[in-house]
C-alpha positions as CSV (number, residue, x, y, z in Angstrom):
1,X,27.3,-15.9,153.8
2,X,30.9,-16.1,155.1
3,X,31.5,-14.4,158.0
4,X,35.1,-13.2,156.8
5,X,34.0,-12.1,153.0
6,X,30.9,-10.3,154.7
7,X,33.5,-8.2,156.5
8,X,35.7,-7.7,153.8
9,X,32.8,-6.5,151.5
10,X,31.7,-3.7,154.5
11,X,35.5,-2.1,154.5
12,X,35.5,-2.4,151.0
13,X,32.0,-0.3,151.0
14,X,33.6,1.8,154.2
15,X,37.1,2.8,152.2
16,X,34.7,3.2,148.8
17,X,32.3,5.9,150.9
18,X,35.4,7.3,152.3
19,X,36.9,8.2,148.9
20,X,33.6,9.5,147.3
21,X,33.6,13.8,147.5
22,X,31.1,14.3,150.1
23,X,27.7,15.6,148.9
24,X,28.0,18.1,152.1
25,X,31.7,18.9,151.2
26,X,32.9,22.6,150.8
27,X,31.9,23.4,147.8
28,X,34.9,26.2,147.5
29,X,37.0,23.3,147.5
30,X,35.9,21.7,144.2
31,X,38.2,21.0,141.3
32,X,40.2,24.5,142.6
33,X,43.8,22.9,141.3
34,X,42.6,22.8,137.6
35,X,40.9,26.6,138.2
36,X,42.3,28.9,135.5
37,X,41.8,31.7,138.4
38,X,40.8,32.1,141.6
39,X,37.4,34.5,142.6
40,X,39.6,37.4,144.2
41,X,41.5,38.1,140.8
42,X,38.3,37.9,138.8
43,X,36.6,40.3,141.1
44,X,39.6,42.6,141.0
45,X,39.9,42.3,137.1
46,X,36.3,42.7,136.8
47,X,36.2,46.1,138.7
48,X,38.7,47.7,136.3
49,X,36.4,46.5,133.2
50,X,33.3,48.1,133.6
51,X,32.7,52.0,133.8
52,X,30.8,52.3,137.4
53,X,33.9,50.9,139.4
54,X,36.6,53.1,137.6
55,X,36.5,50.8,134.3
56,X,36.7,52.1,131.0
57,X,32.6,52.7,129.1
58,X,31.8,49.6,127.1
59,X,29.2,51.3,124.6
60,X,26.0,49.5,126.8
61,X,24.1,50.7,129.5
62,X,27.0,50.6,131.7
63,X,26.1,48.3,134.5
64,X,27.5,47.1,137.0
65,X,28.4,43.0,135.8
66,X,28.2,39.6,137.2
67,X,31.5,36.9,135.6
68,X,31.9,33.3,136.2
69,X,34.6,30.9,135.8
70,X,34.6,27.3,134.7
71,X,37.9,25.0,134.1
72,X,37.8,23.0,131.3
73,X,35.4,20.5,132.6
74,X,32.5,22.5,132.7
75,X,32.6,22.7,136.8
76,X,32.4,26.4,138.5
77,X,35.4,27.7,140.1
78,X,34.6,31.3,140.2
79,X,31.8,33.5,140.8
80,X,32.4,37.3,141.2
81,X,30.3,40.7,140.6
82,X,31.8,44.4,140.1
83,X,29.0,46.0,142.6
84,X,30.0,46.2,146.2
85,X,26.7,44.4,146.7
86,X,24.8,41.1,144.7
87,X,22.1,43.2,143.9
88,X,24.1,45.9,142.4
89,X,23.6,43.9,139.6
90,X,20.8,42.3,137.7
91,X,19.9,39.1,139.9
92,X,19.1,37.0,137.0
93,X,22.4,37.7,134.9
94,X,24.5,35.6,137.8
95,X,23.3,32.3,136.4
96,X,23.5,33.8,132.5
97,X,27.2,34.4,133.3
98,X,27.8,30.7,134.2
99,X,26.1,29.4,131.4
100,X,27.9,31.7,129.0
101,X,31.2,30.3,130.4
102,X,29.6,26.7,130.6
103,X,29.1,27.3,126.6
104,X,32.1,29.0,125.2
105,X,34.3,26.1,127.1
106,X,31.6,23.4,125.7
107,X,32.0,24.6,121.8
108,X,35.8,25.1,121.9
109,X,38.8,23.5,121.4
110,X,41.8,23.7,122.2
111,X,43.0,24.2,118.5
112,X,39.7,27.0,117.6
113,X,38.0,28.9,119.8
114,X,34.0,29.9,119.5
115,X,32.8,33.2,121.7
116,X,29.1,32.7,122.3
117,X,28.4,35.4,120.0
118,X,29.7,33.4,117.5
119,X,26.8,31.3,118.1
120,X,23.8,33.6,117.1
121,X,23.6,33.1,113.8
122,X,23.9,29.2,113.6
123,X,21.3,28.9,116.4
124,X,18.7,30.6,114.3
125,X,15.6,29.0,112.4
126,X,17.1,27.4,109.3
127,X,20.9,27.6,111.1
128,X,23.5,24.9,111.2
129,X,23.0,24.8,115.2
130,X,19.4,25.6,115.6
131,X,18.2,23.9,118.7
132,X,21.6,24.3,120.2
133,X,20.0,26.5,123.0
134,X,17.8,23.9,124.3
135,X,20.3,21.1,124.2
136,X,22.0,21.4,127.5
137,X,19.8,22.6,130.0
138,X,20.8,24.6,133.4
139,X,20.8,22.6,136.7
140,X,18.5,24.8,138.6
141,X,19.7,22.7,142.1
142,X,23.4,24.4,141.1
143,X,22.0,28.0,140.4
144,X,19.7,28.4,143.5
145,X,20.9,26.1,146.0
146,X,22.6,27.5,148.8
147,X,22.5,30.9,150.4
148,X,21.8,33.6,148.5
149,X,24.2,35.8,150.8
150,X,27.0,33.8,149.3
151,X,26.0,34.5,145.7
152,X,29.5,36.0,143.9
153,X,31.6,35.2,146.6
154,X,34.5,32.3,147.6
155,X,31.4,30.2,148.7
156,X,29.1,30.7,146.3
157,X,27.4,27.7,146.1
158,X,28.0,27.1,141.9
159,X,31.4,26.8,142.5
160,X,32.6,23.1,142.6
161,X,29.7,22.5,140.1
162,X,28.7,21.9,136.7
163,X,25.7,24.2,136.1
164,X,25.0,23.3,132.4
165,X,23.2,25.8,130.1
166,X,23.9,27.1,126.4
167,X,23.7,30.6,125.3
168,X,24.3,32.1,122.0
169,X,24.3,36.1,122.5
170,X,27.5,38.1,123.7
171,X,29.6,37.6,127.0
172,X,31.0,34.0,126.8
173,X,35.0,33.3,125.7
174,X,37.3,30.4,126.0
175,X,40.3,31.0,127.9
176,X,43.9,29.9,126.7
177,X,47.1,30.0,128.8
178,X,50.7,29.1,126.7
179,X,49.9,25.4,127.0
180,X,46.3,25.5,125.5
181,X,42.4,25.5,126.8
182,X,42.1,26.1,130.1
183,X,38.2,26.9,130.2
184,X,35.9,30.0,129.7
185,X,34.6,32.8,131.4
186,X,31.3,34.5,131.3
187,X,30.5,37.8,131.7
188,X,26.7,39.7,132.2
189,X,24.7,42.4,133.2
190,X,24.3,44.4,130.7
191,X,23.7,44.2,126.9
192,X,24.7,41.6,125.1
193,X,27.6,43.4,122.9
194,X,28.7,45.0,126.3
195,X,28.8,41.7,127.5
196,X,31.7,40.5,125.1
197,X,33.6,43.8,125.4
198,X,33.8,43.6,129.1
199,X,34.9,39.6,128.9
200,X,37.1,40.9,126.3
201,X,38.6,43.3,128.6
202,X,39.0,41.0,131.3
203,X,40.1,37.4,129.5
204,X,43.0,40.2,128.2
205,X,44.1,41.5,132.1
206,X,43.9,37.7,133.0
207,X,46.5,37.0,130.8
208,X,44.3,34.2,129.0
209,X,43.9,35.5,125.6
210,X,46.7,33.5,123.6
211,X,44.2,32.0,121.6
212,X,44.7,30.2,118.6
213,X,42.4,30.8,115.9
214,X,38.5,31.2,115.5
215,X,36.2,31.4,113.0
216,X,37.1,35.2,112.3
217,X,40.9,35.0,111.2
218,X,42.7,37.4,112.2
219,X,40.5,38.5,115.3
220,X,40.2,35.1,116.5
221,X,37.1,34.5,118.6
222,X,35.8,38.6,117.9
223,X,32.1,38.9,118.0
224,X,31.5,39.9,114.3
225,X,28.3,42.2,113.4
226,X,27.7,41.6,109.7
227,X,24.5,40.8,110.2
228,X,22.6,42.4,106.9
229,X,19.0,44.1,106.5
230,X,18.4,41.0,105.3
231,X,18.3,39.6,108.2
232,X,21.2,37.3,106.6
233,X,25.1,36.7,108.1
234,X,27.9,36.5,105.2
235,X,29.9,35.0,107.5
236,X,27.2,32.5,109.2
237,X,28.5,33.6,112.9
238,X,27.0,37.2,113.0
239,X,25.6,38.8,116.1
240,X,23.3,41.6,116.5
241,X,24.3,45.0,117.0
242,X,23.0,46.5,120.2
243,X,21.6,49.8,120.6
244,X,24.6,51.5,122.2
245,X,28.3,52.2,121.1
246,X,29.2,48.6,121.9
247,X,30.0,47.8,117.9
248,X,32.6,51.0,117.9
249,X,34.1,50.0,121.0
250,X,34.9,46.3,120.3
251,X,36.5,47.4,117.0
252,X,38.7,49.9,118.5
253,X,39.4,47.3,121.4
254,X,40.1,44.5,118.4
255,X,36.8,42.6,120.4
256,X,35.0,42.8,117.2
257,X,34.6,43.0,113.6
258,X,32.1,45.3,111.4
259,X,30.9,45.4,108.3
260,X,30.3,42.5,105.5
261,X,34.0,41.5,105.2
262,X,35.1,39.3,108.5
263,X,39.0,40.3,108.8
């Protein structure tokens, strides 16, 4: 092989490698220009949504919540809690919060937007996105990986990642700036129905809520309980109500819609 193209082909290799994102890079440091917003102002916002750090009640059991951030790629750029501790919160429902966001971003557009409560209904036996659950599994590696002491702060070890993962119960919304999508947020830690309110409360303080329609008109992306004896959905995006005060509380905060007719 010549001598001169076998050195070309190594800096070409060397300036290649040099480009790549490192595998041990800062993770904090990943996709953050096309972040819709950064972890202290979640964590800030997230405290004044939930009753046990000065919040308003959201009709559940009141916890303390996990919420995660992803842009409109599907990679984490946020990951806050309301406790003043991880495990003021239910350990499992940090990983449910990314997926929510990783869903609500990955079934809307920038013209419609679909909450994952949206998604109960259709993701039934029998519904038009049966199976949806199981399509896009989480990236365990993402979740887990790192130290656990970082978990909901700057460095937790999500952010800069895709963490995959579909959910269809309460907590996941699209977020929309003036100039269109910009990603989703995910909110748990509590019941589902709570779930919504609180990322209700908090997509609203974010000033990400100018969203365009949904499949309930007026109320956009609203988590809609119509949800008959029956078992049946009039609409075909009903959610379950929950066993709290969640259903009168995301009327009253325009979150939600009851009853048969979707407004």
């Amino acid at each position: 092989m010549n001598k001169l193209w076998t050195g070309a082909l190594a800096l070409s290799i060397a300036g290649l490698q040099l480009s790549r994102p490192s595998a041990a890079q800062d993770p904090s440091q990943g996709s953050s220009a096309s972040c819709p917003v950064d972890h202290d102002h979640l964590a800030d916002i997230l405290k004044k949504s939930v009753k046990p750090s000065g919040g308003p009640s959201n009709g559940g059991l009141d916890n303390h919540e996990w919420a995660a951030v992803v842009n409109r790629q599907g990679v984490v750029c946020a990951v806050a809690f309301s406790g003043t501790k991880a495990d003021d919160q239910w350990p499992g429902s940090r990983a449910i919060a990314a997926e929510k966001a990783n869903t609500a971003n990955a079934f809307s557009l920038k013209n419609k937007a679909m909450a994952t409560a949206n998604l109960y209904t259709g993701a039934q036996p029998g519904g038009f996105l049966f199976g949806a659950a199981s399509s896009n599994p989480p990236i365990p590696d993402t979740i887990y990986g790192g130290q656990s002491q970082d978990f909901g702060t700057q460095h937790d070890p999500m952010v800069g990642k895709q963490v995959g993962g579909v959910i269809v119960f309460g907590g996941g919304l699209a977020l929309y700036d003036g100039n269109g999508i910009g990603g989703a947020i995910g909110v748990s830690g509590d019941s589902s129905c709570a779930d919504h309110n609180v990322a209700w409360r908090v997509r609203h303080l974010l000033g990400l809520d100018h969203v365009p329609a949904g499949v309930s008109p007026n109320m956009k992306d609203a988590i809609i309980y119509d949800i008959g004896p029956d078992g049946k959905s009039p609409s075909g995006f009903g959610h379950p109500k929950c066993d709290g005060k969640e259903d009168q509380i995301a009327v009253d905060l325009g979150a939600g819609v009851s009853g048969s007719v979707v407004r």
